[in-house]
FIMITOR-358710 format. One line per 2 residues: number of its first residue (from 1); for each residue x negated, y negated, z negated of N, C-alpha, C. Coordinates in nm, 2 decimals. Layout:
BEGIN
NUM> X:Y:Z:X:Y:Z:X:Y:Z; ...
***
This chain:
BEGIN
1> -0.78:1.08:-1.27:-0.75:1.13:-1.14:-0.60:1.10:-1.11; -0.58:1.10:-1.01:-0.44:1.12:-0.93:-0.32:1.21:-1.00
3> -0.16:1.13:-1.02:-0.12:1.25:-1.11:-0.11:1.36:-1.01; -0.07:1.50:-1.10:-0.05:1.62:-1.06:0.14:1.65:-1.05
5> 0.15:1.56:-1.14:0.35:1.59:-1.16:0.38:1.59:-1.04; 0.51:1.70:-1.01:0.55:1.75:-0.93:0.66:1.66:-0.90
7> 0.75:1.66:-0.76:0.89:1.59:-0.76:0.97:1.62:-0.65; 1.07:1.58:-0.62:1.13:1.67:-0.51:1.03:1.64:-0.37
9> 1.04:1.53:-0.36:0.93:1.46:-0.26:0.80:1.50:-0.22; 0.76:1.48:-0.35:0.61:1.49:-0.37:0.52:1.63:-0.36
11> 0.61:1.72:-0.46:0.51:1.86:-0.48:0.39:1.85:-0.52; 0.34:1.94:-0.54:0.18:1.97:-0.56:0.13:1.89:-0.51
13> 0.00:1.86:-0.53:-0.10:1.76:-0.46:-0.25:1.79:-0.55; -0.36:1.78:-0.43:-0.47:1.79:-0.47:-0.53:1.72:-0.55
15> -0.63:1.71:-0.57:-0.74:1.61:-0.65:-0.79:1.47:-0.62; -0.71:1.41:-0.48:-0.75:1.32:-0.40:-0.77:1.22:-0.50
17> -0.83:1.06:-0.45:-0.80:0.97:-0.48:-0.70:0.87:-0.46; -0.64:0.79:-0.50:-0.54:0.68:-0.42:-0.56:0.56:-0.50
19> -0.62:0.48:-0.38:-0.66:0.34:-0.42:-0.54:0.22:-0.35; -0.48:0.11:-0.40:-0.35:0.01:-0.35:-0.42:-0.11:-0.37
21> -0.43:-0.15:-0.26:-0.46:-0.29:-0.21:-0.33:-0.39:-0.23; -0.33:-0.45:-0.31:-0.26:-0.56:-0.31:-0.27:-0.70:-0.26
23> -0.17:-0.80:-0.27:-0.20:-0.95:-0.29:-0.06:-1.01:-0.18; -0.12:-1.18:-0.18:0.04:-1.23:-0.09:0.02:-1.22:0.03
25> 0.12:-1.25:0.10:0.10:-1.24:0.24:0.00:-1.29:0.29; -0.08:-1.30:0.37:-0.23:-1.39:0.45:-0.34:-1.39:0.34
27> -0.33:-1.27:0.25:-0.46:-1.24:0.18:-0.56:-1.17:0.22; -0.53:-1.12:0.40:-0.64:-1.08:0.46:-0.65:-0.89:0.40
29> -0.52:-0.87:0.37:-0.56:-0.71:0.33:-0.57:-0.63:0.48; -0.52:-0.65:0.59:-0.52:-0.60:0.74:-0.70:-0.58:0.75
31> -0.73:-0.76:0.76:-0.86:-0.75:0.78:-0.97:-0.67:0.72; -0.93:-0.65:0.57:-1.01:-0.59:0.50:-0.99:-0.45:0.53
33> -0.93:-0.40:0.57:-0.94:-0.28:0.58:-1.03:-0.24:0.73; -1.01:-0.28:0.79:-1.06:-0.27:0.93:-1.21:-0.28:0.89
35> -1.25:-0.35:0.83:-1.44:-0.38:0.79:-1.47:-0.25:0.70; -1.35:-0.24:0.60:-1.40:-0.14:0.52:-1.40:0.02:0.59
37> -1.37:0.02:0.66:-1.35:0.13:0.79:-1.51:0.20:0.83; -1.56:0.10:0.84:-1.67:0.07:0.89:-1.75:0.12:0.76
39> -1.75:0.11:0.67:-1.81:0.12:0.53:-1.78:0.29:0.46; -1.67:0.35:0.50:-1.63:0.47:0.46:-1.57:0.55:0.54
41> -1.60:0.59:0.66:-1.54:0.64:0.75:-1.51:0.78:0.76; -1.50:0.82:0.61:-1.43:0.95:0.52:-1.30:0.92:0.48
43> -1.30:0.79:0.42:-1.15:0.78:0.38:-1.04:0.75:0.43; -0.97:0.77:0.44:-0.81:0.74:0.51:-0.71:0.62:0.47
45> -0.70:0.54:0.56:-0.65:0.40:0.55:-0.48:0.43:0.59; -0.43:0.37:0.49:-0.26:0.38:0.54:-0.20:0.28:0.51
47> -0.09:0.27:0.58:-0.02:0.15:0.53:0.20:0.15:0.57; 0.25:0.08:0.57:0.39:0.13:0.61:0.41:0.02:0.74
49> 0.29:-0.05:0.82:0.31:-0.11:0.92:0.39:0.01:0.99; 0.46:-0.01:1.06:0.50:0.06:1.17:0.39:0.11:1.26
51> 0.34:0.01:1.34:0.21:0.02:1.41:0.09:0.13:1.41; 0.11:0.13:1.27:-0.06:0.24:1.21:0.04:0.40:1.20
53> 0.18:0.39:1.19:0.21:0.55:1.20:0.14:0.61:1.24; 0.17:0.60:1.38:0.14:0.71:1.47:0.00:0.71:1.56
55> -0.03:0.81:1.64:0.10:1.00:1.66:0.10:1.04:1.46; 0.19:1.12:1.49:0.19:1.16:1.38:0.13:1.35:1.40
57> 0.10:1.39:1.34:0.02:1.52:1.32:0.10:1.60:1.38; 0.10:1.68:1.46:0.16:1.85:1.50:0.33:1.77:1.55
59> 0.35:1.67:1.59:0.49:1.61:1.69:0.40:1.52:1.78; 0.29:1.50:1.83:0.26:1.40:1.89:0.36:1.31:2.01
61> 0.48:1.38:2.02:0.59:1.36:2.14:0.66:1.23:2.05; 0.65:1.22:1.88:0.75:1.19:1.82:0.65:1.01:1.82
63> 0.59:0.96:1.89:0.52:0.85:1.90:0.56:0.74:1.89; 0.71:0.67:1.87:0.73:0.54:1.87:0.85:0.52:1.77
65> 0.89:0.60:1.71:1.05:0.57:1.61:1.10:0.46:1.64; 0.97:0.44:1.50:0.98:0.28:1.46:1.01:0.17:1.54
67> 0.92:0.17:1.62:0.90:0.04:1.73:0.96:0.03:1.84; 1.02:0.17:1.86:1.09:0.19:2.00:1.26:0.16:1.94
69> 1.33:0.18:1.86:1.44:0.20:1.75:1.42:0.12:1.72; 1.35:0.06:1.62:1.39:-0.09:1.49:1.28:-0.17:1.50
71> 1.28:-0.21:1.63:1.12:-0.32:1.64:1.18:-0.49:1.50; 1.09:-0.47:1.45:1.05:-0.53:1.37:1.15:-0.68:1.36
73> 1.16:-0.74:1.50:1.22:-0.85:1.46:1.39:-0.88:1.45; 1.42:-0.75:1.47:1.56:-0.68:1.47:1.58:-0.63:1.29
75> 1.52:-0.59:1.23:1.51:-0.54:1.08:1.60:-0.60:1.01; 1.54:-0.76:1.01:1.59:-0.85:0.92:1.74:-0.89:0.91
77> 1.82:-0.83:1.02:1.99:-0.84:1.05:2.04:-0.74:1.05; 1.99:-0.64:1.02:2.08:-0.55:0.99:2.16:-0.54:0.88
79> 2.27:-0.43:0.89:2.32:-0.43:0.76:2.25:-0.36:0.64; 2.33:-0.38:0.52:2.22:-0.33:0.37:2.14:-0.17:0.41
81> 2.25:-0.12:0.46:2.19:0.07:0.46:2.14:0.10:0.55; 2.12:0.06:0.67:2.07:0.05:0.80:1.93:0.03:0.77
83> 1.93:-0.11:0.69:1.82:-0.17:0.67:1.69:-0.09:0.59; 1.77:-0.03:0.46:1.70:0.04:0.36:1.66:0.16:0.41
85> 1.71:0.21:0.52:1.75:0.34:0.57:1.56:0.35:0.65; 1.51:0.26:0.74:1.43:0.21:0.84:1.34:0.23:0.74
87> 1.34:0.13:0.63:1.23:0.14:0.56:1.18:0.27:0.42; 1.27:0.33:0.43:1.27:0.43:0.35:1.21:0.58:0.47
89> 1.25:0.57:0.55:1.22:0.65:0.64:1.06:0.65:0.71; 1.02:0.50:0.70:0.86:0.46:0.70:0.77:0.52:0.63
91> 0.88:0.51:0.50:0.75:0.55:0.37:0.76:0.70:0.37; 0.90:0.74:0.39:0.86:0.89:0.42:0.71:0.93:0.52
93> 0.72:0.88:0.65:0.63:0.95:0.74:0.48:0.90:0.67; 0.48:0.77:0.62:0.34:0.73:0.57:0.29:0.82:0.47
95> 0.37:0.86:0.39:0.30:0.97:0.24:0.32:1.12:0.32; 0.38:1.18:0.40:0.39:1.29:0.39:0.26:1.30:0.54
97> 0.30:1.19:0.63:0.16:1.25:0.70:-0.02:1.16:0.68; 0.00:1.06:0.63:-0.10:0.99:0.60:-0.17:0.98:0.51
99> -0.14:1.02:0.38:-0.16:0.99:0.26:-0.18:1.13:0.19; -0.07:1.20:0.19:-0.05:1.31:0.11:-0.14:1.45:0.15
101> -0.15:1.44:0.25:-0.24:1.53:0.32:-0.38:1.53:0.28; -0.47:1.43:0.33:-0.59:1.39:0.28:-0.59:1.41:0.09
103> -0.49:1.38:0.01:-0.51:1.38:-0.11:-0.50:1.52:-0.20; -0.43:1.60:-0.08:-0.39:1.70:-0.15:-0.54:1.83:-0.09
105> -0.63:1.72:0.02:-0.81:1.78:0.06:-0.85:1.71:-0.06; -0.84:1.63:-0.11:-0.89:1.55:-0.26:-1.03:1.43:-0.19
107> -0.92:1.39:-0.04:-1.00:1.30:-0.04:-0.97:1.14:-0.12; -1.03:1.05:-0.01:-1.00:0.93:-0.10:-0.86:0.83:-0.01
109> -0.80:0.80:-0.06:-0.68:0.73:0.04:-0.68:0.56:0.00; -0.69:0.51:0.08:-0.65:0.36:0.09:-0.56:0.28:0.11
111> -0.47:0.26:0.04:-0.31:0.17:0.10:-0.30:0.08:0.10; -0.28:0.00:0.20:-0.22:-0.13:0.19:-0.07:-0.13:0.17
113> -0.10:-0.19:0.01:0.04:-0.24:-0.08:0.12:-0.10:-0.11; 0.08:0.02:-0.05:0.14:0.14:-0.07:0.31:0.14:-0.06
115> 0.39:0.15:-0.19:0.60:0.15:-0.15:0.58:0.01:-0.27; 0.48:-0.03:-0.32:0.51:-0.13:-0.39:0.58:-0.26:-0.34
117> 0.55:-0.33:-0.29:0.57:-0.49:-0.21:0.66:-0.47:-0.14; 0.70:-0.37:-0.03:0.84:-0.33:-0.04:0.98:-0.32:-0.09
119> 0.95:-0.24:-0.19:1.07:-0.25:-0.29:1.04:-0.36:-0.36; 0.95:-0.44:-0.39:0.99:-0.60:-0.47:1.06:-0.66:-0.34
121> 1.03:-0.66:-0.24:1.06:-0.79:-0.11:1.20:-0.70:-0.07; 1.23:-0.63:-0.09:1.38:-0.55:-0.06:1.49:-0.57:-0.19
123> 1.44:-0.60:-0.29:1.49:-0.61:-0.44:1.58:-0.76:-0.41; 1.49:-0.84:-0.37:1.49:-0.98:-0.32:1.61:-1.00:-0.21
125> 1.58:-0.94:-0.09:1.67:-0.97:0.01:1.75:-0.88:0.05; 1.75:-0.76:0.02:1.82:-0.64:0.04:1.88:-0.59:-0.10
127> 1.92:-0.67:-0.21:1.97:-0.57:-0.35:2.05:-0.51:-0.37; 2.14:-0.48:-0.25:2.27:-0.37:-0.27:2.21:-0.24:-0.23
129> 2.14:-0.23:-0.17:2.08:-0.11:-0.09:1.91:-0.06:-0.15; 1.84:-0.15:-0.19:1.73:-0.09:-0.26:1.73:0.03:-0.33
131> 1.84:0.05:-0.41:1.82:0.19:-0.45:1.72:0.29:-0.40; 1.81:0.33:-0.29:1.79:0.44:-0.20:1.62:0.44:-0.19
133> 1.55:0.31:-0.12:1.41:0.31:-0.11:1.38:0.36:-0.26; 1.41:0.32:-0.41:1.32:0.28:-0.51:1.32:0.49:-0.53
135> 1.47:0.52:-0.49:1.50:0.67:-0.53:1.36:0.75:-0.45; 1.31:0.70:-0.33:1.22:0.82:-0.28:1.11:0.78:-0.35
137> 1.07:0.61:-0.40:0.92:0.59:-0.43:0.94:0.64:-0.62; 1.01:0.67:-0.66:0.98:0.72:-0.78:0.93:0.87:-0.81
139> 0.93:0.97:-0.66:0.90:1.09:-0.69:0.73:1.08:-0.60; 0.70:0.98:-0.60:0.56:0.97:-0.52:0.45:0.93:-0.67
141> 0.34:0.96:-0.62:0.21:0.96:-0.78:0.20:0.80:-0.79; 0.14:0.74:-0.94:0.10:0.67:-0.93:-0.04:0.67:-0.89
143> -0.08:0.52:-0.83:-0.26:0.50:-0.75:-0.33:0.56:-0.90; -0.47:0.57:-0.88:-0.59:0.61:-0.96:-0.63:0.45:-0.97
145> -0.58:0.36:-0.86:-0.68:0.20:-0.91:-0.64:0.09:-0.81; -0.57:-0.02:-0.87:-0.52:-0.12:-0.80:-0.63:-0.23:-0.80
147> -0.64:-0.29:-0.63:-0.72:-0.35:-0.59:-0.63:-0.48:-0.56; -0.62:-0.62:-0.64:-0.56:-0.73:-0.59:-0.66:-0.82:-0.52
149> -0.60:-0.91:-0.42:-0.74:-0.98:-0.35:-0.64:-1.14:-0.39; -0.73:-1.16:-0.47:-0.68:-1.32:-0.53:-0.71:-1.38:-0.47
151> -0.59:-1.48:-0.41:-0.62:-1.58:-0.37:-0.48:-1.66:-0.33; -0.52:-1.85:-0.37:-0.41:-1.93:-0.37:-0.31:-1.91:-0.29
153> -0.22:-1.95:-0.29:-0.08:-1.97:-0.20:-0.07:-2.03:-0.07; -0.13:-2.16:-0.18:-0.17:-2.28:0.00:-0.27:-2.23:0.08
155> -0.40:-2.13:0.02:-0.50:-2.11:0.15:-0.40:-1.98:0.24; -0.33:-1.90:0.11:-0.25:-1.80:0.18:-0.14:-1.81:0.36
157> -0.08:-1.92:0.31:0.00:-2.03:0.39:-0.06:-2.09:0.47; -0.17:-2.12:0.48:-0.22:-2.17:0.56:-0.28:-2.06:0.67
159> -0.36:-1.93:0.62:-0.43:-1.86:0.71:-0.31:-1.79:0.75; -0.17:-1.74:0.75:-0.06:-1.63:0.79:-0.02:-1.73:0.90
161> 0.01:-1.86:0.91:0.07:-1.93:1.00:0.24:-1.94:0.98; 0.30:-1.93:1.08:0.46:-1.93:1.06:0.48:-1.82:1.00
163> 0.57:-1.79:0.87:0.59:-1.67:0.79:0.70:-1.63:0.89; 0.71:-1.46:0.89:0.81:-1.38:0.94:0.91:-1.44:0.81
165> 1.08:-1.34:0.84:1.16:-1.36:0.77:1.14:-1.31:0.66; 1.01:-1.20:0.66:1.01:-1.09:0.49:0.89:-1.17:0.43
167> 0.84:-1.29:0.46:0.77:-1.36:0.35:0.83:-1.45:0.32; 0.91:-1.52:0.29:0.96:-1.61:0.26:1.15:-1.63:0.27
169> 1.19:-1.71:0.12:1.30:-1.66:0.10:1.39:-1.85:0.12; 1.51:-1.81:0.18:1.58:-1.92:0.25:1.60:-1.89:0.41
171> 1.67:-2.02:0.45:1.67:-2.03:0.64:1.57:-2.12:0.64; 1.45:-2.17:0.61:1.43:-2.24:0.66:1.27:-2.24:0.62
173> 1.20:-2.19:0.69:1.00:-2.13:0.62:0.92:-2.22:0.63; 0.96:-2.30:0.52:0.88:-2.39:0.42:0.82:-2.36:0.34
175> 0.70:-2.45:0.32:0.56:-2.38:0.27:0.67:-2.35:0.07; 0.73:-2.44:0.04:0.84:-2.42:-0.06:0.91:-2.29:-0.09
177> 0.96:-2.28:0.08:1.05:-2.13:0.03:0.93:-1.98:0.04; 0.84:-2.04:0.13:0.71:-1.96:0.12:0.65:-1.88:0.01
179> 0.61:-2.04:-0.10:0.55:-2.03:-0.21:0.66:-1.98:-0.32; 0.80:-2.02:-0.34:0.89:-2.00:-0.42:0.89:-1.78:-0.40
181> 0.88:-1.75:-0.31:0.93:-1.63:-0.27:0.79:-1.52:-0.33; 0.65:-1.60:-0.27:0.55:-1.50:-0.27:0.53:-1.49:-0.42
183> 0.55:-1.62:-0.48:0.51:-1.61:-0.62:0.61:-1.47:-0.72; 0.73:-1.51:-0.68:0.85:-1.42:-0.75:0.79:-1.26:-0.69
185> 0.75:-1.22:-0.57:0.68:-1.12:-0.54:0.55:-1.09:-0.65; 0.49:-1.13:-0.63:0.35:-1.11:-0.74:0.39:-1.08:-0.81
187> 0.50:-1.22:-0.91:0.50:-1.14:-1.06:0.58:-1.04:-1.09; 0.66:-0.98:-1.00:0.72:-0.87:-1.01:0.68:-0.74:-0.95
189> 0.55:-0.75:-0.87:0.46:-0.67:-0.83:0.39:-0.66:-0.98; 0.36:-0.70:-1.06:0.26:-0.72:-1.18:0.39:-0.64:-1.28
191> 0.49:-0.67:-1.28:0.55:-0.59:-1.36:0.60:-0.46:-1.34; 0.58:-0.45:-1.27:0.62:-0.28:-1.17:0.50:-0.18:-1.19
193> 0.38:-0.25:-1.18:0.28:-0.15:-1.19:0.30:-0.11:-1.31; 0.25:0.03:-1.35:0.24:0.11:-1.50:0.08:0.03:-1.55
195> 0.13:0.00:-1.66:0.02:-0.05:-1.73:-0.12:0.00:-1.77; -0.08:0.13:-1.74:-0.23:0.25:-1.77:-0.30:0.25:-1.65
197> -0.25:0.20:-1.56:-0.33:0.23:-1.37:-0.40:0.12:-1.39; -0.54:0.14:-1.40:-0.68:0.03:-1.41:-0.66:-0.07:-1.28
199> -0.71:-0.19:-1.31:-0.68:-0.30:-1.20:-0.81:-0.40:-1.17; -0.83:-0.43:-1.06:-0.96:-0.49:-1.04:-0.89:-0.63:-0.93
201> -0.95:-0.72:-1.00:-0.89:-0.86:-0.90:-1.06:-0.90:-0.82; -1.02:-0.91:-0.68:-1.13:-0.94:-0.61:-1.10:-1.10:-0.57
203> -1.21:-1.15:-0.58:-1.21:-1.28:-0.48:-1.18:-1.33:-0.34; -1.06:-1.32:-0.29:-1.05:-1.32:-0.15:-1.05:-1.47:-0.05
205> -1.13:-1.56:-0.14:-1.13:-1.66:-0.03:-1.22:-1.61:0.08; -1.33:-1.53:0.08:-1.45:-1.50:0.10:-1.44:-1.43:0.22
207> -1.52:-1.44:0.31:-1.50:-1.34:0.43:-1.46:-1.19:0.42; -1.38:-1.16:0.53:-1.35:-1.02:0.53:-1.42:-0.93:0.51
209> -1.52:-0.91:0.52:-1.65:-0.85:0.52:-1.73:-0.86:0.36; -1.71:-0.97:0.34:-1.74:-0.96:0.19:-1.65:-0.91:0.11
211> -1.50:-0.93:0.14:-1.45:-0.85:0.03:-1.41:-0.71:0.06; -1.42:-0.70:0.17:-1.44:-0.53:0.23:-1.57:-0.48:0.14
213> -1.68:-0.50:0.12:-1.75:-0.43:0.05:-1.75:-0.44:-0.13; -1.67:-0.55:-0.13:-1.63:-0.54:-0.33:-1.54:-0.45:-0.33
215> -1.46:-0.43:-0.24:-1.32:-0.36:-0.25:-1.42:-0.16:-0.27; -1.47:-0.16:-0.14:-1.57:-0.03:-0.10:-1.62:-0.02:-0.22
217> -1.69:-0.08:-0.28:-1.78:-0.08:-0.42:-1.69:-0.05:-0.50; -1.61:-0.09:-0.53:-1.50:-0.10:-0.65:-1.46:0.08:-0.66
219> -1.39:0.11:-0.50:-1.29:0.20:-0.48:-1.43:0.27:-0.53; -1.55:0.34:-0.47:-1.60:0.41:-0.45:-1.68:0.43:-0.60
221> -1.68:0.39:-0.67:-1.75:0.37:-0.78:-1.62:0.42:-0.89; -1.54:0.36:-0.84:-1.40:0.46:-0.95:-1.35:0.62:-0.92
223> -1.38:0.65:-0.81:-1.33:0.77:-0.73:-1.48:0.86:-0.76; -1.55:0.83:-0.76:-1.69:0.91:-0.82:-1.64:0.97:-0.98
225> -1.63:0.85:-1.02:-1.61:0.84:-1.21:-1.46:0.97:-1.23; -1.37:1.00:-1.12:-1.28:1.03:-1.16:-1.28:1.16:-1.11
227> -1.38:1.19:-1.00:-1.40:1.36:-0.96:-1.42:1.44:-1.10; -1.41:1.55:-1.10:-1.41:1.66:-1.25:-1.59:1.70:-1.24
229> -1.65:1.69:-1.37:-1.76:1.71:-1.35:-1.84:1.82:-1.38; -1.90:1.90:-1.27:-1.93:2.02:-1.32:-2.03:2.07:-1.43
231> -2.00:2.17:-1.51:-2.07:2.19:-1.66:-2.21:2.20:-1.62; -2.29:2.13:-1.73:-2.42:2.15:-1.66:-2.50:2.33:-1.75
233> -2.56:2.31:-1.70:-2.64:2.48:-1.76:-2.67:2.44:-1.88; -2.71:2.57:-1.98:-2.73:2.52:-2.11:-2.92:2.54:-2.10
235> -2.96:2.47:-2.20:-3.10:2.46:-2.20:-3.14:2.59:-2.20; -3.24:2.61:-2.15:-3.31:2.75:-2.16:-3.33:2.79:-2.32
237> -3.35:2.88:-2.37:-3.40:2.94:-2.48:-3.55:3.00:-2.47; -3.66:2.94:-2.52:-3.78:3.00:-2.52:-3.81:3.08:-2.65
***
């Protein structure tokens, strides 16, 4: 199950499940979630897009922060604390209203990339200031089960189109600084995870829909295994 350890952040939390969709940029994790929607429409899909925030629960007035404040293509120039500040403040509203809630009903939660891919791609281009982000995601649980969707660099690059500034490292988004950047991501996403958190690599050249239901299969078949099972009766005595 989901840990129970407590943290200043975190607190108590239920029996939920928490599943982390990984992979590189244009691995189709957006898409997949949207099909798998359709497949579980109990579980709760989250992510730190700005976009999928809101409303947020009991402020519905508080409806644009992000987008209205730090639209997206403004981010990338800011200065170090400004910068870390936006994205730390994301992951706040994503776990305390999206995530944590549902988990602590012990349902099942879905993230795309969760504070992971983040703090590697802020490690990268933001290193004076990452702290601060790594400081809130260390009082958050580790997932119950990491879901990577494998798949090459070139089909990656090819299906994303022109990379934003946070896929790719240099002035100048070449399939080079592309691939130089996502790779250093990965394998530092692979070293970050705790080695005890079970991991399933899906095939993601495959339609959205196809891997929406390996993923659904996967999550749903581990999140069963991990509910507490109630004692069964003892045999009768004749």
């Amino acid at each position: 199950m989901a840990s129970t350890e407590t943290g200043p952040a975190q607190g108590a939390r239920g029996s939920g499940f928490l599943a982390v969709i990984l992979g590189p940029d244009g691995a189709g994790k957006t898409s997949m979630t949207y099909e798998m929607q359709a497949l579980a429409d109990d579980w709760h899909f989250a992510s730190l897009h700005p976009e999928s925030l809101y409303p947020l629960d009991g402020i519905p007035e508080y409806n644009s922060w992000a987008l209205s404040t730090h639209p997206r293509k403004y981010v990338a120039h800011m200065r170090p604390l400004t910068r870390i500040s936006f994205f730390t403040h994301v992951l706040s509203m994503a776990w305390e209203y999206h995530m944590r809630p549902h988990l602590d009903a012990g349902g099942v939660v879905v993230s795309d990339s969760y504070w992971y891919r983040t703090a590697v791609k802020e490690s990268v281009q933001n290193p004076d200031a990452v702290f601060l982000f790594q400081t809130l995601a260390a009082t958050l649980p580790e997932p119950d089960l990491v879901i990577w969707l494998d798949l090459p660099l070139t089909e990656s690059w090819r299906r994303n189109g022109t990379p934003t500034t946070f896929e790719f490292d240099g002035a100048v988004p070449s399939y080079e600084a592309y691939e130089r950047f996502q790779q250093r991501v990965l394998d530092e996403l692979r070293y970050l995870l705790p080695a005890h958190v079970p991991q399933i690599s899906i095939d993601a050249t495959r339609s959205a829909r196809e891997v929406a239901v390996a993923a659904w299969e996967a999550i749903d078949k581990a999140a069963e295994g991990a509910r507490p099972q109630l004692p069964q009766p003892a045999d009768e005595v004749v």
